[in-house]
Structure formats: C-alpha cells, structure tokens
Residue, then its C-alpha position, 0 to 999 in steps of 0.5 A: x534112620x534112627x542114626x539120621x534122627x540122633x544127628x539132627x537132634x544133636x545138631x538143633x541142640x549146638x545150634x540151641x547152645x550157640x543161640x544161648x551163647x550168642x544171646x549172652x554175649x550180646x546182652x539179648x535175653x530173648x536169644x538166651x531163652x530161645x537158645x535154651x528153648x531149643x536145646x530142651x527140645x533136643x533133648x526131648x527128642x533124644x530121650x524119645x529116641x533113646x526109648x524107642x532104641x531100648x524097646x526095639x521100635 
C-alpha cells in the first residue's frame, strides 16, 4: 500500500512539473503556479509518508 501512495505522489509531482513547464513555455503564468502548486503538494504528501515509513506506521 505504501509503495502504491510514493508512486502516485511521484506521478502528481511529473504531472505538477510538466504543468509548470507547459505554462512557461506558453507564457501562462496561472499554468506555471498551478504546476508548482501541485509539485509542493506532492511533496507534502511524501514527507508524510516517509515519516510514517520511519515510524513503522
């Protein structure tokens, strides 16, 4: 279970970097922001993980 939740925060943070990327390639500074919005939450959600992994749930 854990691995499933590292692999899909993995995934929202290329899909949060691909947004930022597409945004600045484009000159869409609300796609930019989203993007960045999306790869900080992703890596939220790993730390938390991460934690929970060092403390053996």
């Amino acid at each position: 279970m854990a691995m499933e939740k590292k692999a899909r925060n993995v995934g929202k943070k290329m899909k949060g970097k691909a947004k930022e990327t597409t945004g600045k390639a484009v000159g869409n500074e609300s796609m930019e922001v989203k993007g960045k919005a999306e790869q900080a939450a992703a890596d939220a959600k790993q730390t938390g993980q991460k934690a929970k992994d060092t403390l053996g749930h």
